[in-house]
C-alpha positions in Angstrom: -19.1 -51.8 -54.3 -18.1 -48.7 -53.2 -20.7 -47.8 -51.6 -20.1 -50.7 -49.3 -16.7 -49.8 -48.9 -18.1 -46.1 -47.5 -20.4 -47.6 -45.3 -17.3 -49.4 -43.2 -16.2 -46.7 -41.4 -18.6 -43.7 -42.6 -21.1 -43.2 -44.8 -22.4 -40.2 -47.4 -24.4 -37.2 -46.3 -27.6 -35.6 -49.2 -24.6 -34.0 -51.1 -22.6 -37.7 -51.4 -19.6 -36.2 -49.3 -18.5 -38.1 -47.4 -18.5 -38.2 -43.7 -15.9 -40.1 -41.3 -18.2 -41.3 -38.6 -15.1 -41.6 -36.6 -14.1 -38.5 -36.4 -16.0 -36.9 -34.0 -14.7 -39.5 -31.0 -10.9 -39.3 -32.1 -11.3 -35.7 -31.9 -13.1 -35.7 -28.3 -10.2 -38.2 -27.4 -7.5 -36.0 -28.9 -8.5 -33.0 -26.6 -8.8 -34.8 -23.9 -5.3 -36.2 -24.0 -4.0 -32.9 -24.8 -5.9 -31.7 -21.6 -4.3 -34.6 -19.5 -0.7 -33.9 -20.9 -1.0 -30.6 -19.4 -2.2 -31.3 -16.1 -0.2 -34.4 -15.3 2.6 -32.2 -16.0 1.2 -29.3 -13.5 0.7 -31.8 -10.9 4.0 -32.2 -9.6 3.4 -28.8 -8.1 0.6 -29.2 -5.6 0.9 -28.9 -2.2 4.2 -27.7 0.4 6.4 -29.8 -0.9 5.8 -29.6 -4.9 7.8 -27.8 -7.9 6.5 -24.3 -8.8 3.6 -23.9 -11.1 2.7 -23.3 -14.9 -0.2 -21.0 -15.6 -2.6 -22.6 -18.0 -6.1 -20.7 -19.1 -8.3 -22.4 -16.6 -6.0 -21.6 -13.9 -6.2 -17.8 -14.9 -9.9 -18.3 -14.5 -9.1 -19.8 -11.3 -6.7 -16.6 -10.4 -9.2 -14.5 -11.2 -12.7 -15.9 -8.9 -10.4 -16.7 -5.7 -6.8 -16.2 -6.1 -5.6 -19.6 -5.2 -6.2 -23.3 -6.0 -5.0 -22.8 -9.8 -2.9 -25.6 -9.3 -5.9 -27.9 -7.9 -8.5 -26.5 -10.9 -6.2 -28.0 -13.6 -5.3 -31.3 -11.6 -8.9 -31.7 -10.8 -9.8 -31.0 -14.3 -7.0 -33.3 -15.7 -8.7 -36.3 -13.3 -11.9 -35.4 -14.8 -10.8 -35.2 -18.3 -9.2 -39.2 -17.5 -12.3 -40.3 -16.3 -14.3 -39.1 -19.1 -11.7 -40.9 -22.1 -13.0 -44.2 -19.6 -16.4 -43.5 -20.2 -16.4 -42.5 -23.8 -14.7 -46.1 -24.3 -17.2 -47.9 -23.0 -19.7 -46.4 -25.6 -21.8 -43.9 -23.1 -22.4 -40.5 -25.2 -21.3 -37.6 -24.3 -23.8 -35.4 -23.6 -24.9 -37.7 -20.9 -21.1 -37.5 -19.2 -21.6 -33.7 -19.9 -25.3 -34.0 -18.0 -24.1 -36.7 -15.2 -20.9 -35.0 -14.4 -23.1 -31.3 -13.8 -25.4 -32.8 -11.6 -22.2 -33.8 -9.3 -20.7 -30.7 -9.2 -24.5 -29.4 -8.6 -24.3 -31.9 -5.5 -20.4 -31.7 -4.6 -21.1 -27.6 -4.0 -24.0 -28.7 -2.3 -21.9 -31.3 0.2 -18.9 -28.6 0.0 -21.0 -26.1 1.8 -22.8 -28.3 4.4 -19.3 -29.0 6.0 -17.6 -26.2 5.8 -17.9 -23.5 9.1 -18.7 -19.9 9.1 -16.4 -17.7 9.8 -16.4 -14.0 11.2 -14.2 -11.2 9.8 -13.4 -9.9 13.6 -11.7 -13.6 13.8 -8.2 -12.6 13.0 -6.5 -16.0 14.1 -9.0 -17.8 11.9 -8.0 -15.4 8.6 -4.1 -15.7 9.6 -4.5 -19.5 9.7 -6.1 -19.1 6.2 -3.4 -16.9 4.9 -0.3 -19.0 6.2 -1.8 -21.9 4.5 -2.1 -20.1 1.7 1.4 -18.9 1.5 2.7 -22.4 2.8 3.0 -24.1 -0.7 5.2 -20.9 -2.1 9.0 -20.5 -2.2 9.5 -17.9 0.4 6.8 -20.1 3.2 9.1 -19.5 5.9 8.6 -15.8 6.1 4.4 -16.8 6.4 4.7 -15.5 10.0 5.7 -11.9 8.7 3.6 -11.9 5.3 0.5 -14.2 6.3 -0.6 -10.9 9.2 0.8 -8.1 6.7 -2.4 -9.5 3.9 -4.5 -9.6 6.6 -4.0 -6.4 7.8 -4.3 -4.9 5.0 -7.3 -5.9 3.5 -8.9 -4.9 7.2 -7.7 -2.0 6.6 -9.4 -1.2 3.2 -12.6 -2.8 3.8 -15.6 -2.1 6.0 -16.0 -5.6 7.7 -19.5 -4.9 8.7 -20.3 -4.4 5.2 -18.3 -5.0 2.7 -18.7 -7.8 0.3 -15.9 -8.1 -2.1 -12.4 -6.2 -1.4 -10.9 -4.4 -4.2 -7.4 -5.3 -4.7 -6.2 -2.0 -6.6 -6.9 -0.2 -2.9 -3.7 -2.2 -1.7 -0.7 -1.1 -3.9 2.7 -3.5 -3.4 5.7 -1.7 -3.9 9.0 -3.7 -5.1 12.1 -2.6 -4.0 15.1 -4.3 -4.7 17.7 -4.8 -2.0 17.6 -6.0 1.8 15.9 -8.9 2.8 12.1 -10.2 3.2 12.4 -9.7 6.6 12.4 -5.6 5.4 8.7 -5.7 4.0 6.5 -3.5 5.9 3.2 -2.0 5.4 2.5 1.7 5.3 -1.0 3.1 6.2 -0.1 5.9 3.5 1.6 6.3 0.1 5.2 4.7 -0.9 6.9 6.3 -3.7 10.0 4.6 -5.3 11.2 7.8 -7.1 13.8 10.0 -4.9 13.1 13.5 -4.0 14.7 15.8 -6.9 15.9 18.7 -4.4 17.7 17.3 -1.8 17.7 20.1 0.6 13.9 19.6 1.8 13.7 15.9 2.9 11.2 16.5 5.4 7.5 18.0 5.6 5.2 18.2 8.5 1.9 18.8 8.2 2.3 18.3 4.6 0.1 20.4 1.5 0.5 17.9 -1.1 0.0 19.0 -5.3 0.0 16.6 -8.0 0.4 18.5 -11.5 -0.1 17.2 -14.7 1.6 20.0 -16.5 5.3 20.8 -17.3 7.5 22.9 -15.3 9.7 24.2 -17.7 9.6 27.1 -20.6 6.8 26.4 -23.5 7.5 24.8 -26.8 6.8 26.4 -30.3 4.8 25.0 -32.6 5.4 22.2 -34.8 6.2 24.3 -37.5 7.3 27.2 -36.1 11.0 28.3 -35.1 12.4 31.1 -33.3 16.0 32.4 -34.7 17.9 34.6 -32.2 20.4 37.1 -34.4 22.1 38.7 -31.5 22.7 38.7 -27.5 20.6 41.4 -26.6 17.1 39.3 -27.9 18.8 36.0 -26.8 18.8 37.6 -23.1 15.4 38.5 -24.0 14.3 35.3 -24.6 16.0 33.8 -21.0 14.4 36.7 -19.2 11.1 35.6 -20.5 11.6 32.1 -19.5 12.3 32.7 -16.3 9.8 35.4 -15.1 7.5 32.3 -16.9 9.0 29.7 -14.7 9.0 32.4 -12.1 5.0 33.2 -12.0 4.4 29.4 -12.4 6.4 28.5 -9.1 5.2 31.3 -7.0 1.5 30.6 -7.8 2.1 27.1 -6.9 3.6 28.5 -3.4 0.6 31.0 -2.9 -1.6 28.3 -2.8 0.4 26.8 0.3 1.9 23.7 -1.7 4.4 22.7 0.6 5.0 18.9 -1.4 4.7 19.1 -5.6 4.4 15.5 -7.0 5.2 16.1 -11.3 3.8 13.7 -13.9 6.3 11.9 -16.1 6.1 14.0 -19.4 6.8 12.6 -22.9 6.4 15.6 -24.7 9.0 17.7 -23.1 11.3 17.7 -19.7 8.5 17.8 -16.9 10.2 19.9 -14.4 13.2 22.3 -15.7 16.7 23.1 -13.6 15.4 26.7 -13.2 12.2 25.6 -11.9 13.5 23.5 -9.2 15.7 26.3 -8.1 12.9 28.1 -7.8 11.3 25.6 -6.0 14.2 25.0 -4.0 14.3 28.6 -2.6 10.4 28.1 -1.8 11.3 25.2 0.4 9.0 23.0 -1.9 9.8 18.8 -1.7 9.4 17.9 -5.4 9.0 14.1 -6.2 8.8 13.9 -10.5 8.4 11.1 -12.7 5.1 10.2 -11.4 3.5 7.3 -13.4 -0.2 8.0 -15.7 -1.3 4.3 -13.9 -0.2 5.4 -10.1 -2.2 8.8 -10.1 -5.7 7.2 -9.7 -4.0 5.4 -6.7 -2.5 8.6 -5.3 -5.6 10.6 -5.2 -7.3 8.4 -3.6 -4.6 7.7 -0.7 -3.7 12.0 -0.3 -7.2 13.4 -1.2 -5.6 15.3 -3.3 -7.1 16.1 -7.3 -4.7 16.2 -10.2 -4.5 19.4 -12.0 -3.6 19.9 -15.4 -2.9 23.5 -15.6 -1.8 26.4 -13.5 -5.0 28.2 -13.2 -6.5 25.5 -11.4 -3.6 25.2 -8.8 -5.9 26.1 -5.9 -5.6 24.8 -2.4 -9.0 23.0 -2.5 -7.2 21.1 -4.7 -4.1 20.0 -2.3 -4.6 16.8 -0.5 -2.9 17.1 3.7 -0.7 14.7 5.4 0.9 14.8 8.2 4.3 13.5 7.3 6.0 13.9 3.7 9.4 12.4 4.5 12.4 10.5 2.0 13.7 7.5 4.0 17.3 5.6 3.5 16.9 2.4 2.8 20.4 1.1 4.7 22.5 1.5 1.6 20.1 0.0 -1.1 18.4 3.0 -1.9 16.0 5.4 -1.0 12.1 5.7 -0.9 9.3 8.6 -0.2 6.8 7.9 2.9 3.8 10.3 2.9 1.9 9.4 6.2 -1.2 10.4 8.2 -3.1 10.9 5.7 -6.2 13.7 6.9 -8.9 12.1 4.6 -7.4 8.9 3.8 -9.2 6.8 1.0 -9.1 3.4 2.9 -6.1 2.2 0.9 -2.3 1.0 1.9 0.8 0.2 0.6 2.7 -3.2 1.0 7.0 -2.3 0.8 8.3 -5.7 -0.8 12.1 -6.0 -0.7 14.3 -8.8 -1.5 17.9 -9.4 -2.7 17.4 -10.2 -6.4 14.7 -9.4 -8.7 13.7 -13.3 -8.4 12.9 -13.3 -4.7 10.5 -10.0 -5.1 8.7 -11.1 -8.1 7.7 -14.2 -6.1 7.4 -12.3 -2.5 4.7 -10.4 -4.4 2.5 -13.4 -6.1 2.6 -15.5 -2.6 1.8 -11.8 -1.0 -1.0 -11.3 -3.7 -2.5 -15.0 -3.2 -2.7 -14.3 0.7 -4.7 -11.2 -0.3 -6.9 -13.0 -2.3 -7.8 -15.6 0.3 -8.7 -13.1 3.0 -10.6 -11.6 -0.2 -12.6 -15.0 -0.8 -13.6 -15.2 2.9 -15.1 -11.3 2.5 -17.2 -12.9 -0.3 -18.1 -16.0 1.0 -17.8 -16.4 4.8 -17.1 -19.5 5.2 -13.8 -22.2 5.8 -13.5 -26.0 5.0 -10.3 -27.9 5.8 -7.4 -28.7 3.5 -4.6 -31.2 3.4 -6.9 -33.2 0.6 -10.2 -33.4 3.0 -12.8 -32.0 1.5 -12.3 -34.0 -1.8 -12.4 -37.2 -0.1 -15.6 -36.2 1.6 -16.6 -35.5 -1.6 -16.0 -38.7 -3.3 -17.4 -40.6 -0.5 -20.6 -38.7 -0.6 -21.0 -38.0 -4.3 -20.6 -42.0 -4.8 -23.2 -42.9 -2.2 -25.2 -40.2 -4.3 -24.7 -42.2 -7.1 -26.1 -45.2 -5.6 -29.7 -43.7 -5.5 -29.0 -43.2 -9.3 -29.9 -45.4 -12.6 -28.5 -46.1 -15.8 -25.6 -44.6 -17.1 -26.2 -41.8 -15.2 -25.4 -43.1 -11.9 -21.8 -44.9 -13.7 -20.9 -41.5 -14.8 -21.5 -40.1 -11.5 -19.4 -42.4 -9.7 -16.3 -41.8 -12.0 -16.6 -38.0 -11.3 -16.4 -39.2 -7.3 -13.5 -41.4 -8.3 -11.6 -38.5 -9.9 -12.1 -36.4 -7.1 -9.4 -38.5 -5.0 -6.5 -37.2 -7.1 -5.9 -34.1 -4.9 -4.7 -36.8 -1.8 -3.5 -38.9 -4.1 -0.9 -36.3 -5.6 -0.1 -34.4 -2.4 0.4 -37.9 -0.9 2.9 -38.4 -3.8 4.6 -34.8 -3.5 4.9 -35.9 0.1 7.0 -38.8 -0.6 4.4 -40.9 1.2 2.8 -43.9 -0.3 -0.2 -42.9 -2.5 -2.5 -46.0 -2.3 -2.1 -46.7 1.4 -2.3 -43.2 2.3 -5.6 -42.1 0.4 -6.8 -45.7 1.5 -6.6 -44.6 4.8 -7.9 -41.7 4.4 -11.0 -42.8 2.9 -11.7 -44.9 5.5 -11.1 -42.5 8.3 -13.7 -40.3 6.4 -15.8 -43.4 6.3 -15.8 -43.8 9.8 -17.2 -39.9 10.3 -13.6 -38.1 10.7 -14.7 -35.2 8.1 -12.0 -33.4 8.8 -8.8 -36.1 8.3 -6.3 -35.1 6.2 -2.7 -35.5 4.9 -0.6 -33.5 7.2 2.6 -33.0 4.8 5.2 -32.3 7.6 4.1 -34.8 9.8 4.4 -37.5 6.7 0.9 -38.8 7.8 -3.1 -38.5 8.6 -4.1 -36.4 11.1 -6.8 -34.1 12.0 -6.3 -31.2 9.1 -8.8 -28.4 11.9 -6.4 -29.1 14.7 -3.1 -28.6 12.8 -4.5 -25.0 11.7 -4.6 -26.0 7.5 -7.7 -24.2 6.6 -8.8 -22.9 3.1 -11.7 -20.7 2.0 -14.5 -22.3 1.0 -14.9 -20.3 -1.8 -11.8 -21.7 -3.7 -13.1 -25.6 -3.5 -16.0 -24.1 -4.9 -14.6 -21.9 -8.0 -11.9 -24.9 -8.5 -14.9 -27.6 -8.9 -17.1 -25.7 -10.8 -14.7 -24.4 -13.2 -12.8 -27.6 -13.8 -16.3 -29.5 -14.6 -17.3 -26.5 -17.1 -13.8 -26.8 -18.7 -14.3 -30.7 -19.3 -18.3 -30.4 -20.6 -16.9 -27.5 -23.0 -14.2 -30.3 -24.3 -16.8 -33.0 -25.0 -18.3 -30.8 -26.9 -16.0 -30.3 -29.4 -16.4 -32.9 -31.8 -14.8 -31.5 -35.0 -11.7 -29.4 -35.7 -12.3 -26.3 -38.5 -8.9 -24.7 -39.9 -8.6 -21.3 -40.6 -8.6 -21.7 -44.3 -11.5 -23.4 -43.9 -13.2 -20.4 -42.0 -11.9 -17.8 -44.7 -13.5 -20.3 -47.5 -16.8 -20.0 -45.9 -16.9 -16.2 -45.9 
């Protein structure tokens, strides 16, 4: 009796555990519903006129191969993750919606690529039209005109465009500075230091000699363990005198190699740079900028040509980097900042100047600044555009499901629910439009039926229209990466099948 009891809903494995045959599917439903929780509540955020985002893993991924679409990836991925709780109820296995659903995104890059248009890097109105769309679903969208040909300069700027194949980011360094408005950012074909000059009386230097030490300015420190105890004046003038013909000999064999700018690494063992030394340095008409940070130095040396040098003996003047302008500019009342300009062997990098009136506004000038980057970015890796506004996935659903047609079995029913799925993106930026979803994508499919490949939502119109003509472009790459990486997110959940706690885990050790 119960035995027959076991075998209702599971049954007993060689040991006579037992085994809940069920388990497997309420997990793979569990996950999926977890998945869908967070992507129906991530959709609300897609397109112009949606909320602002929350980061999930796959959408780092997404962040991390193109720059943009991590909204898209999770909304397509949510889609898929519906579609797949669908088939799973209808008894197919999941292995063959794992199998099914990578031969459509096989096809779907396939169909992507087919309609999407070269593009040349020499075509700066085509990579501005890519950046402003970019930057068009972000808070501060209204400044695109100032920000959308700032990225694109400045990744033209870094990059070889007859050669180059990837751009990397770290050659294009944003600096926030708070106060002012937008409107203020600028970028400098040099280096932009936030800290303010230490000695005041030399703002200016032409023709600069730039040095960047790594060593203190200021008297040595005993050991550990060691102390020195002064019993009278005569030895405690002693020990001044000695500091200061120390200081002394360090300051004039930083002038004798014709340093005319010092830049001082921020020291946490002692005071980097002490008041006797930058009276010294003062007299010497030297600029000195301290508190450099360990993380900016790579960046410097390769913007000034200069090397960093970590003690005295190597201050040489091979290893001073020249510029032709060192200067501290005011910033209208809201502070100040260090330009160093005309750089004589300039390592193909620039500085971006972000400013804004609260901390708020920067932080978010920098990620829609950062996501235009990336987007000129994925056009130097992949050279290539497809229109947005929700066109390319209608395309693809109307393609992949006449793909699935040529199909059999299951395979073909799985197929078709991944086309299906695809029409979430104009169905959700129909919705964030405050148009009517059904109608619109309706529509929309037909038009794309009809050979309009191009058709898609145009968000401040409130309609359909011809996405090429109204200038909302996207880099091909990013439908790619968002496709692919959404379907190997939802194959990796059907294969979970069984959940193992952690003091399970330490048991089996």
């Amino acid at each position: 009796m119960p035995e027959a009891l076991a075998t209702a809903n599971g049954s007993k494995n060689k040991g006579g555990a037992y085994v809940d045959r069920d388990k497997p599917a309420q997990i793979r439903f569990s996950n999926i519903s977890a998945g869908k929780a967070v992507a129906d509540s991530i959709r609300t955020s897609l397109g112009p006129k949606g909320m602002d985002k929350m980061m999930v893993e796959l959408s780092k991924a997404q962040d991390i191969e193109a720059g943009d679409g991590t909204t898209s990836v999770v909304v397509i991925a949510g889609a898929l993750l519906d579609a797949c709780a669908k088939l799973l109820q209808r008894g197919i296995h999941p292995t063959i919606i794992s199998e099914s659903f990578q031969k459509a995104v096989d096809k779907g890059v396939e169909i992507l690529t087919s309609i999407s248009q070269p593009v040349q890097l020499s075509d700066r109105e085509t990579l501005l039209n890519s950046a402003t769309t970019s930057l068009c679903s972000k808070v501060v969208s209204q400044y695109s005109s100032l920000l959308a040909p700032m990225s694109v300069d400045a990744v033209m700027k870094v990059i070889d465009p007859a050669t180059a194949t990837s751009v990397d980011l770290r050659d294009i360094r944003i600096v926030k500075k708070l106060g002012g408005t937008i409107d203020d950012c600028e970028l400098v074909d040099g280096l932009v230091l936030t800290q303010s000059l230490v000695n005041t009386g030399v703002s200016r230097v032409e023709k600069a000699k730039i040095g960047l030490i790594q060593f203190c300015l200021s008297p040595p420190k005993t050991d550990m363990d060691n102390q020195i105890v002064v019993s009278d004046y005569a030895q405690m003038d002693r020990v001044l005198r000695e500091e200061r013909a120390y200081i002394l000999n360090l300051v004039k064999q930083i002038k004798k190699a014709g340093c005319t700018v010092l830049l001082i690494q921020k020291s946490i063992l002692r005071d980097a740079l002490s008041d006797l030394a930058l009276h010294f340095l003062n007299k010497m008409k030297i600029m000195v900028v301290k508190d450099i940070e360990r993380e900016d130095i790579e960046f410097i040396c390769k913007t000034l040509g200069t090397k960093p040098i970590a003690h005295i003996d190597q201050f040489t003047p091979e290893m001073l980097g020249t510029a032709e302008l060192a200067e501290e500019v005011n910033l209208d009342g809201s502070g100040k900042l260090v330009k160093i300009t005309g750089c004589v062997t300039p390592g193909k990098t620039v500085s971006i100047v972000v400013r804004g009136s609260n901390k708020l506004v920067i932080e978010e000038a920098e990620r829609s600044i950062h996501d235009a980057l990336c987007v000129i970015r994925c056009l130097v890796k992949k050279r290539a555009l497809i229109a947005g506004g929700g066109a390319p996935e209608i395309e693809l659903a109307l393609r992949l499901a006449e793909y699935a047609r040529g199909l059999a079995g299951m395979e073909a029913y799985c197929v078709r629910a991944y086309a299906d799925a695809l029409e979430i993106i104009p169905s959700t930026l129909a919705e964030n439009a405050g148009l009517n979803p059904i109608s619109t994508v309706t529509e929309l499919r037909n038009r794309h039926a009809q050979g309009e490949k191009t058709a898609g939502i145009n968000v401040r119109k409130g309609g359909i229209s011809n996405i090429l003509e109204e200038l909302v472009v996207q880099p091909l790459l990013v439908s790619i990466s968002a496709l692919t990486l959404a379907t190997e997110t939802v194959r990796s959940v059907l294969k979970i099948d069984d959940l193992v706690t952690l003091m399970t885990r330490l048991l089996c050790r």
